[in-house]
N, C-alpha and C positions, 0 to 999 in steps of 0.2 A: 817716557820710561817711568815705570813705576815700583819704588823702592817696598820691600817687609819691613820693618822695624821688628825685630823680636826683641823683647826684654829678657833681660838676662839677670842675675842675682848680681847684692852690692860688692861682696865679697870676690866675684869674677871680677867684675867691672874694678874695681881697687886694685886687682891685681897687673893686672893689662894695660891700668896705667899709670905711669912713673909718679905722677903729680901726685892721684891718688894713692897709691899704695906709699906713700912717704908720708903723708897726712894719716894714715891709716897708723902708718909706725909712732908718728910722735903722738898721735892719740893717746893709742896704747902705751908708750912710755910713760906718758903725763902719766896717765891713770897709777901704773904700776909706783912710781916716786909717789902719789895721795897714799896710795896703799902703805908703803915704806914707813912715810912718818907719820901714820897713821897712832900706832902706840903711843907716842910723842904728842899727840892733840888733845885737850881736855874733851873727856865722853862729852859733856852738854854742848861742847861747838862743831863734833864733827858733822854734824846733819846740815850745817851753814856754807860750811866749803866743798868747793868743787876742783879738781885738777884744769889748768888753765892751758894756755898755748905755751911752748916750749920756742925760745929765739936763737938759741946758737947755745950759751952757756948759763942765759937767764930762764928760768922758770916763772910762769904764771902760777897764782891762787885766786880764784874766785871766791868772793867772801859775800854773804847776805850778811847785810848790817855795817856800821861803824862801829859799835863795841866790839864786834868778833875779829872785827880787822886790823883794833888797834892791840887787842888782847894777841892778836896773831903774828902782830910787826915783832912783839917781845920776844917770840919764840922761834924768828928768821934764825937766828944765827946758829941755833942749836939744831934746826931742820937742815942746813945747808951741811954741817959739819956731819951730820947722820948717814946724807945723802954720798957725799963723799967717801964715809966708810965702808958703805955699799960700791963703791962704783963708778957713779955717778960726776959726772964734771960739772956741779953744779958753781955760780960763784957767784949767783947772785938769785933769789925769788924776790918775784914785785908782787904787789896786794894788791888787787883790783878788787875795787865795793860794789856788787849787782846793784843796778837800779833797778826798779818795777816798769814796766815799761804799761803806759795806761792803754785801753781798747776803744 
C-alpha cells in the first residue's frame, strides 16, 4: 500500500489539532500580555525581552542579559498588577536569562 502525504498549511494543521491549536492560543496570549506591558518597559530594554511560555497562572519573560533581567525583576510587580487590570490571571512572571547557545 502506498500512502500521499500532502502538506497542508501550519495554520490548518494547528487547527485540527487540539495539542496544537492550544499551543497556538497560549502563543498568542503570551505575545499579546509583551504587548500590554509593553508601555510599562523602559524604550532601551524592549528589544532584550521576549514573551515566554504561560504555566497555568505564571507567566514567562525571556530576557537577553543579567542587567535587563534584574532591572526587569524591579518592575514584576507593577507588570503583574497592569496585567490584572486587563484581564489577565496573572499571579506570578518568572525571568528566564537567554543563554547564547555556541555552534
Amino acid at each position: 500500500m502506498h500512502r500521499r502525504h500532502e502538506s497542508i498549511p501550519l495554520l490548518q494543521a494547528a487547527s485540527e489539532s487540539p495539542t496544537l491549536a492550544q499551543l497556538t492560543r497560549l502563543t498568542r496570549d503570551s505575545t499579546a500580555r509583551l504587548k500590554a506591558i509593553e508601555p510599562l518597559i523602559p524604550p532601551s530594554m524592549r528589544a532584550s525581552i521576549q514573551a515566554g511560555p504561560i504555566e497555568g497562572m505564571t507567566w514567562c519573560l525571556l530576557v537577553k542579559g543579567n542587567a535587563a533581567a534584574s532591572k526587569l525583576r524591579q518592575l514584576l510587580p507593577s507588570f503583574e498588577a497592569h496585567l490584572r487590570t486587563k484581564g489577565w490571571d496573572v499571579q506570578h512572571i518568572r525571568v528566564k536569562i537567554q543563554t547564547r547557545t555556541e555552534s
